[in-house]
N, C-alpha and C positions, 0 to 999 in steps of 0.2 A: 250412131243413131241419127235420123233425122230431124229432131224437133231438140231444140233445147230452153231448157225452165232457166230463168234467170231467176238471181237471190233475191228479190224480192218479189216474185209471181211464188219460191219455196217457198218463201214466209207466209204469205199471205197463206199456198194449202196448206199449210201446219198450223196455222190459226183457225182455218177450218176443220182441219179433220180432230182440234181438240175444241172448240165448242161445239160439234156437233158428234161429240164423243164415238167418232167412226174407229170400229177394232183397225189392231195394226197391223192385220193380215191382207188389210185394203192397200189400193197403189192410185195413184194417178191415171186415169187412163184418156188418155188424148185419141183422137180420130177426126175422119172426115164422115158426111153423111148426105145422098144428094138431096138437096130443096136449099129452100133459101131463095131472095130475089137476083141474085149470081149463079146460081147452079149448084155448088156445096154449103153445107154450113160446115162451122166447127164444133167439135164433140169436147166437153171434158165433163168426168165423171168419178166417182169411185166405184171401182171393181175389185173382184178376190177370183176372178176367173180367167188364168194367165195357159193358153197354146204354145208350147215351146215351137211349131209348127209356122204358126199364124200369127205369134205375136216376138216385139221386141224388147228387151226390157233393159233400163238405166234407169240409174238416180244420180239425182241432181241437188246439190244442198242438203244430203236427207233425206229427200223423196226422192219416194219410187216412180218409174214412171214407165206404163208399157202403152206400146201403140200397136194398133196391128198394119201388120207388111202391107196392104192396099192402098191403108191413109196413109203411108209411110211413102207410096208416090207421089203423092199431092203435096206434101208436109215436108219433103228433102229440102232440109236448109232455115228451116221455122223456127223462129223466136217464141216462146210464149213470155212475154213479159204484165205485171202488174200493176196498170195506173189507177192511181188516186189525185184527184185535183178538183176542181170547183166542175166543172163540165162537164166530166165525167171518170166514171168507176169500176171498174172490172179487168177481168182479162183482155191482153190484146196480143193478137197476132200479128205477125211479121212476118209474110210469106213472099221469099223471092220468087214463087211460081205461077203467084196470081199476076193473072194478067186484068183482070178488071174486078173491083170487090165495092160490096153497096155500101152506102153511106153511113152505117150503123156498124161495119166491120164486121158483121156477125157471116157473112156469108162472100163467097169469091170466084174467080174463073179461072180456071187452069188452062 
């Protein structure tokens, strides 16, 4: 697969998908989508709606995690990792395929 969840980005969705008491038939679902002040943002979400076709699927620590094959161009070689620190909170990505991403990380250039 192209993207991988490290153990504390699992943690962090398994601490959300039980307070926000999401069924277990949900998965991870990572993507790309274009906008953003770079050109794509990144997607993560929960979904129960998996394309044997169009999608790929792994788990990582636990979680499920499907992407589908387009953002899976974009995203060959992707960290999703979890920081927590005094400046900031959230998910982060680590994409060796950006070639320029905005200052907020939220979005990048392929």
């Amino acid at each position: 697969m192209s993207v991988t969840l490290t153990e504390k980005a699992a943690g962090e969705v398994k601490r959300i998908i039980e307070n926000q008491h999401i069924d277990e038939t949900h998965f991870l679902r990572i993507g790309v989508a274009g906008g953003g002040c770079s050109g794509f943002s990144y997607q993560l979400g929960f979904a129960n709606d998996f394309d044997e076709k169009a999608d790929v699927r792994n788990e990582f620590f636990g979680v499920p995690v499907v992407i589908d094959k387009k953002s899976a161009l974009y995203l060959d070689g992707t960290t999703v990792d979890f920081h927590e620190g005094v400046d900031a909170r959230g998910f982060k990505f680590e994409n060796p395929n950006a070639v320029k991403s905005c200052g907020c990380g939220s979005s990048f250039q392929a």
